[in-house]
C-alpha positions in Angstrom: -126.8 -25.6 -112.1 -124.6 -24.4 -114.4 -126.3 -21.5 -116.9 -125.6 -23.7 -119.8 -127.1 -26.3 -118.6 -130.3 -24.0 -117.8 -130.1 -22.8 -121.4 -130.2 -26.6 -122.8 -132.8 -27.5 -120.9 -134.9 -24.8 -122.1 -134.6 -25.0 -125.3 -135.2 -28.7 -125.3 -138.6 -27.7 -124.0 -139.3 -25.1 -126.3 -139.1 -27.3 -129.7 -139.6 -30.4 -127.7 -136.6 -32.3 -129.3 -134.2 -31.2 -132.2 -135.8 -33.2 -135.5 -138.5 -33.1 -137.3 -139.5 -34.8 -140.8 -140.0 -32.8 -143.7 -140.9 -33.7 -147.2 -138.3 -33.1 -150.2 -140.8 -33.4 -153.0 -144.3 -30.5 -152.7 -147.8 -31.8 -152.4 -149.9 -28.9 -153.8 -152.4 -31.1 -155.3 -154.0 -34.2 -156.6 -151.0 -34.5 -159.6 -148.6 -34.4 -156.9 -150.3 -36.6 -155.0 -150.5 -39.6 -156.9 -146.4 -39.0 -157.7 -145.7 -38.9 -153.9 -148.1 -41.4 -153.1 -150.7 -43.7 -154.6 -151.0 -44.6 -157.7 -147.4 -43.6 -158.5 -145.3 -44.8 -156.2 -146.9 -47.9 -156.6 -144.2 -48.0 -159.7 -141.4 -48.1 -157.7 -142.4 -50.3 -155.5 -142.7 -53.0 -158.1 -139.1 -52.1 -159.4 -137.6 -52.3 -155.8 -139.2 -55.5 -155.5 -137.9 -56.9 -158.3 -134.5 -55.8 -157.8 -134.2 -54.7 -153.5 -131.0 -52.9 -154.6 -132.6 -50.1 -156.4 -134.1 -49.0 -153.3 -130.5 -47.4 -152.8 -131.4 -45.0 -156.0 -135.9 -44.3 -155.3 -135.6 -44.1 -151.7 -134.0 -42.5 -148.3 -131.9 -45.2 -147.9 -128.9 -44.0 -150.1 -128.5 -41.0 -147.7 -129.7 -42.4 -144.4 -128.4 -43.7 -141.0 -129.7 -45.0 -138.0 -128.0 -44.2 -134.6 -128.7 -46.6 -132.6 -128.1 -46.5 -128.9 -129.5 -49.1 -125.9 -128.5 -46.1 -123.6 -126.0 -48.0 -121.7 -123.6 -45.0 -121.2 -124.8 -41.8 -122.5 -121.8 -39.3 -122.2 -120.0 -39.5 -119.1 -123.2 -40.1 -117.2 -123.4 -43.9 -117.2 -126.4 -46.2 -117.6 -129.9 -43.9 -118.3 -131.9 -46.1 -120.3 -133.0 -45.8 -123.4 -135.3 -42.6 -123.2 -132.7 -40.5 -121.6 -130.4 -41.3 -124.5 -133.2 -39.8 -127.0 -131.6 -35.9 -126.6 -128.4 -37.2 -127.3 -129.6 -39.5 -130.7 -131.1 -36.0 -132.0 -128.3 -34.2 -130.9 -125.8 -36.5 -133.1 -128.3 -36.9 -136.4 -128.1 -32.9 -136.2 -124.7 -33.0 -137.0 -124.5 -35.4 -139.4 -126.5 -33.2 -141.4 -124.9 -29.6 -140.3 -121.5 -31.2 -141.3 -122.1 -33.3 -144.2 -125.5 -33.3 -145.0 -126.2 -37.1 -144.3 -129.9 -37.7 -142.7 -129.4 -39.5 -139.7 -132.3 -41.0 -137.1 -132.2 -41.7 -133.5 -133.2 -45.7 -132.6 -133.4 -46.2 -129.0 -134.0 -49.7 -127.8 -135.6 -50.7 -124.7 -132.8 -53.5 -124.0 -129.6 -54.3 -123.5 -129.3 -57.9 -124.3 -126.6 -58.4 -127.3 -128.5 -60.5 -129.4 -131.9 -58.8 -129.2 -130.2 -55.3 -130.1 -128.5 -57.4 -133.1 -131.9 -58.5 -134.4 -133.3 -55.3 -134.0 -131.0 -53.7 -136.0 -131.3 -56.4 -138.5 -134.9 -56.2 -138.4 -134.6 -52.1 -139.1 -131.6 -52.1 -141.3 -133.4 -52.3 -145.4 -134.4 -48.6 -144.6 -130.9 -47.3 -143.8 -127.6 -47.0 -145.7 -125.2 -47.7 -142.3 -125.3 -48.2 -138.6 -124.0 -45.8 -136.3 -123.9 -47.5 -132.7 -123.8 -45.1 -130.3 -123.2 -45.0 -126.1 -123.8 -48.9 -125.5 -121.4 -49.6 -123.0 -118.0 -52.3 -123.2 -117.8 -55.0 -123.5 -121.6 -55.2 -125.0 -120.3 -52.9 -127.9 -118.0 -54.6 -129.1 -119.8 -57.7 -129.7 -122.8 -55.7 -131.0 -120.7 -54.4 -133.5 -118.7 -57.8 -134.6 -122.2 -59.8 -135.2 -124.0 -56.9 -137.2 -120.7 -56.2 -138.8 -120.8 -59.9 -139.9 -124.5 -60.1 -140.7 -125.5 -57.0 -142.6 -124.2 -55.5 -145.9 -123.8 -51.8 -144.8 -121.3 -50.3 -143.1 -121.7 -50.7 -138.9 -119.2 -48.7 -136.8 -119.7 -47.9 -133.2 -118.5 -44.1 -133.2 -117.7 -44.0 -129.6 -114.9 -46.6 -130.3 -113.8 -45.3 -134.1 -114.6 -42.0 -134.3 -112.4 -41.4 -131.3 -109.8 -43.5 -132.5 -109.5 -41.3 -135.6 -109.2 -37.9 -134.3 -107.0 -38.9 -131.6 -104.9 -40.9 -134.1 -105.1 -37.7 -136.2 -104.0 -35.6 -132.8 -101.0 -37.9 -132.3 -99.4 -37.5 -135.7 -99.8 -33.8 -135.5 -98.2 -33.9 -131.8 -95.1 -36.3 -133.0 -94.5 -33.2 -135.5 -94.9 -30.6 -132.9 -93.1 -32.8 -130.2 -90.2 -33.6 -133.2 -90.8 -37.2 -132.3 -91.0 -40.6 -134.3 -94.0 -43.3 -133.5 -91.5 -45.8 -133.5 -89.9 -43.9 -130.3 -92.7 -42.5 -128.3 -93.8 -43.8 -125.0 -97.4 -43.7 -124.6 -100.1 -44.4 -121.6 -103.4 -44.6 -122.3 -105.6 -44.5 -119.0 -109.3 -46.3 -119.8 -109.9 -49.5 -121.1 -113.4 -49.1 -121.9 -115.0 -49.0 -125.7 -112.7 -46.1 -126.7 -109.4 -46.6 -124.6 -109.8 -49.7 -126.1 -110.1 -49.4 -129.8 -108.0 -45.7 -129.8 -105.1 -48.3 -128.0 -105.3 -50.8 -131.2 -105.7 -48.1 -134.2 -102.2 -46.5 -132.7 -100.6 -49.9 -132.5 -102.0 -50.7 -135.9 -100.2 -47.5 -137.1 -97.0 -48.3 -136.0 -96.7 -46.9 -132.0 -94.4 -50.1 -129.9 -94.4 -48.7 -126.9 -98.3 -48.4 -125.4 -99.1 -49.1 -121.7 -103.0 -49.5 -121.5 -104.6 -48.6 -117.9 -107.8 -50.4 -116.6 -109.2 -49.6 -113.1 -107.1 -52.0 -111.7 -104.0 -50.9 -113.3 -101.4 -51.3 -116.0 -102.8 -54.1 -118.7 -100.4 -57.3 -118.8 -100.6 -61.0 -120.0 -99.5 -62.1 -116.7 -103.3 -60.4 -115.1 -105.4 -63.5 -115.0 -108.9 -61.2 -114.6 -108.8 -59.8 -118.3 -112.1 -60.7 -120.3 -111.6 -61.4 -124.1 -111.3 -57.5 -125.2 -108.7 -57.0 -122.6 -106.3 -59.7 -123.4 -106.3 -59.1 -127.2 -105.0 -55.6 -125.4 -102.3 -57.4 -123.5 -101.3 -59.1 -126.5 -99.9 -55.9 -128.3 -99.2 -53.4 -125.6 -97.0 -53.0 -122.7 -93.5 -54.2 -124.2 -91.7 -53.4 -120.8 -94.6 -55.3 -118.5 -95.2 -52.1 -116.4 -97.4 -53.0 -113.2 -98.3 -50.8 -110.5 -99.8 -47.2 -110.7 -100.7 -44.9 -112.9 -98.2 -43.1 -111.3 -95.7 -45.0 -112.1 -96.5 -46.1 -115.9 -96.2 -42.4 -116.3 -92.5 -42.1 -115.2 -90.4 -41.7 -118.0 -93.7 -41.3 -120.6 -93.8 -38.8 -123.1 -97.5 -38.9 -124.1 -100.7 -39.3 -121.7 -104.1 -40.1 -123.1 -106.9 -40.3 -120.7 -110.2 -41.8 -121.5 -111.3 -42.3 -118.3 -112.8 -40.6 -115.6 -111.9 -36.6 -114.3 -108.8 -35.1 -111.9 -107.5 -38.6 -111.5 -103.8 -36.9 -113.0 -102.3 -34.2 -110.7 -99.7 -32.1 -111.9 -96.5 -34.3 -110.0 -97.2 -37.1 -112.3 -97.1 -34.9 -115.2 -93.4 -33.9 -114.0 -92.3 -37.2 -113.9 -93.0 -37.7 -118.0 -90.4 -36.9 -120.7 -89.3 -32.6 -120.6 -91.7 -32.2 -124.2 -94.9 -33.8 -122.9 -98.0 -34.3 -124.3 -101.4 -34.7 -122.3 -104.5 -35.7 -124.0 -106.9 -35.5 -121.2 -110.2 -36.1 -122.7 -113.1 -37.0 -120.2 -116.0 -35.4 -120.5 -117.0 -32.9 -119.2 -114.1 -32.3 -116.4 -110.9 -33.7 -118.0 -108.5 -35.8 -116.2 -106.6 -32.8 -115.0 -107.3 -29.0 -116.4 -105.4 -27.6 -119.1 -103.4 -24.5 -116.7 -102.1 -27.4 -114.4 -101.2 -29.2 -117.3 -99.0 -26.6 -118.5 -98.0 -25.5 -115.0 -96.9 -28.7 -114.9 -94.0 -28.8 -118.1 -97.1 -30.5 -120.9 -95.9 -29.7 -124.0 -99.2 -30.3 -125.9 -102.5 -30.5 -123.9 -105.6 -31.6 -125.4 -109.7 -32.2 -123.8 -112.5 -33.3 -125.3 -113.8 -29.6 -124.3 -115.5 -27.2 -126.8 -114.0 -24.0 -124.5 -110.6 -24.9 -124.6 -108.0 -25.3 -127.5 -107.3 -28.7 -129.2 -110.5 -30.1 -129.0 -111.0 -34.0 -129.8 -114.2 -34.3 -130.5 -115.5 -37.2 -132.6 -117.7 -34.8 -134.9 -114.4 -34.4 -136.9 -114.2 -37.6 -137.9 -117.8 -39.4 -138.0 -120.4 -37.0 -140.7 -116.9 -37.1 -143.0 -116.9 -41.4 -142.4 -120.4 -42.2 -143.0 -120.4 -39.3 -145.6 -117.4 -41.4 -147.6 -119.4 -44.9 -147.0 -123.0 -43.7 -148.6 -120.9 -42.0 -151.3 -118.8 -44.7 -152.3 -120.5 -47.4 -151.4 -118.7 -48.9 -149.0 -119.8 -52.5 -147.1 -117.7 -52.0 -144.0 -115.6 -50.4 -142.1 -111.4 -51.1 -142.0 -108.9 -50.1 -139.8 -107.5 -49.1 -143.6 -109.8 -46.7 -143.7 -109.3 -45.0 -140.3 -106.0 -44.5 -140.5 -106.4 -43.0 -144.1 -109.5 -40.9 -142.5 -106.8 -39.9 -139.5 -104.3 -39.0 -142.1 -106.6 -36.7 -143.8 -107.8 -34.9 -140.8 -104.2 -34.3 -139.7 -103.0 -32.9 -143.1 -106.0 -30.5 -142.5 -103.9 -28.6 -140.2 -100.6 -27.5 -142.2 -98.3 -26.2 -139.3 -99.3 -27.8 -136.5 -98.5 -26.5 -133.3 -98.8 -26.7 -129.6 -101.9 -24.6 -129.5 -103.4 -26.3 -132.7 -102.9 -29.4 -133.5 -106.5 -30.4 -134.9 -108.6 -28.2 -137.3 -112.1 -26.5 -135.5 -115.2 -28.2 -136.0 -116.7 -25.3 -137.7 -113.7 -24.5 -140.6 -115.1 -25.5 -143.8 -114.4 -28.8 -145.8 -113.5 -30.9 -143.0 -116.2 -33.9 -143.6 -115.5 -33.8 -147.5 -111.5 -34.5 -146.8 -112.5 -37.2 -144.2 -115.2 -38.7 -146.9 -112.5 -39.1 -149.8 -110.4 -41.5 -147.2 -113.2 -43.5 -147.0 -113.8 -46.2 -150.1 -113.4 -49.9 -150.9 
């Protein structure tokens, strides 16, 4: 086992989880006592009754989200269940407050029925401000996230499908500088069709990219394919102009940018060296990309990019989601817009003013990051 792996473990069982719930007003005595609690806050009770919207201005809510996960597909490690996704839950609502200071709680549900995650979260939702849905696997998620998007009044987004889509978006308009490319000109592939292959596929076409070939396990994406569900032939709908079939091999040929949101070493280094001489390889499984960064280069990529914390140009969704959810709760926002993630994408790019191969996204840790995203995000 790997020592980091060692070192989590242990530290999980020395705190016993990351969270813990701590008061923002002191109880010293009785006077604070019946502020806090009863009689006082029988007060605003009353007033929130009357008028359910003022709980946005007495309580948690205005600052508060839920993650909700059924555990589905926790990282790259696949169905867990619902108690193996807890670690994950706390690790996320850590960083929503380290990087913009929003309170966020970890809801793991013991199913993985559409509808009875739907009603739970209805059921949950007048104590939080927005819905983060979180490792629920495609196609569930995107159905989860359509009904509670149309039944609740606070912004839902399921991060693994947006919150990729924005820093990758955000990564491609930095490359098309570095590369001295055009959207309008680019041939992309995108390998994975799951929840974020899927969604990162429709913000780029939604921003302008023609020419996207979108890669399932069975191969290139095409309306002629007669075993797409319903996700998968909306895909066909706006990708693959040329009707490439085959390989990935072969949708490569001729390519100039790779994005892989799939599965590890499933791209050796004589595929890369059939794509365009000024490449760029966005290999971004997790945690062992589709192919290494050296071979990568070795192999003529221009740009490379993982999901990796240890390597450069990281694309990591914690760029984009405390500075989204930061922007809703601030500006009240009801839901979510591709509008909005294109702005947030535009944002994150400009963070970066010279671009290059090397950098072509800001780090997690430079400051001011969430409060650029945030002011994208508003009605």
């Amino acid at each position: 086992m790997d020592k980091v792996y060692e070192d989590s473990l242990e530290l999980h069982r020395k705190y016993h989880g990351k969270l813990e719930i701590k008061s923002k007003m002191p109880i010293k005595n009785k006077e604070d006592l019946s502020l806090v609690y009863t009689p006082g806050v029988g007060a605003v009770s009353t007033e929130i009754g009357n008028n359910p919207n003022l709980a946005n201005e007495y309580t948690l809510k205005r600052n508060t989200i839920a993650i909700v996960s059924d555990g589905s597909a926790i990282l790259g490690l696949g169905n867990l269940g619902p108690e193996a996704a807890i670690p994950v839950m706390e690790g996320k609502a850590v960083l929503f407050k380290r990087f913009a200071n929003v309170d966020a709680f970890p809801i793991c549900l013991a199913t993985q029925n559409v509808d009875e995650i739907v009603r739970a979260v209805k059921y949950i939702a007048p104590v939080f401000g927005g819905i983060n849905l979180e490792d629920i696997a495609a196609p569930h998620c995107f159905e989860v996230e359509r009904k509670l998007q149309k039944e609740l009044s606070i912004p839902v987004m399921h991060d693994d499908q947006h919150g990729t889509a924005v820093v990758v978006l955000a990564g491609m308009i930095n490359s098309l500088k570095v590369l001295g490319s055009a959207k309008e000109n680019v041939r992309l592939v995108v390998n994975g069709a799951g929840a974020a292959g899927a969604t990162v596929t429709k913000l780029l076409a939604r921003y302008g990219f023609k020419d996207i070939t979108i890669l399932d396990s069975k191969g290139p994406i095409h309306k002629a394919r007669t075993d797409l569900n319903p996700e998968k032939t909306r895909l066909a709908e706006i990708t693959n102009p040329r009707n490439v079939t085959g390989s990935l091999a072969e949708a490569l040929k001729g390519a100039d940018i790779f994005i892989g949101l799939s599965k590890g070493n499933i791209l050796n280094e004589a595929m890369i060296k059939t794509m365009n001489r000024k490449s760029a390889v966005f290999a971004l499984a997790n945690p062992v990309p589709e192919i290494m960064p050296d071979l990568a280069i070795k192999a003529g990529a221009f740009i490379v990019a993982t999901g990796r914390s240890d390597l450069p140009n990281q694309v990591n969704n914690v760029l984009a989601f405390p500075g989204i959810f930061r922007g809703a709760l601030d500006n009240g926002v009801i839901q979510f817009n591709d509008n909005m993630f294109i702005a947030a994408a535009e944002a994150l790019a400009a963070i970066v003013a010279k671009p290059d191969p090397q950098r072509i996204l800001p780090s997690i840790f430079e400051e001011g990051i969430a409060a650029t995203v945030a002011k994208a995000i508003h009605n």
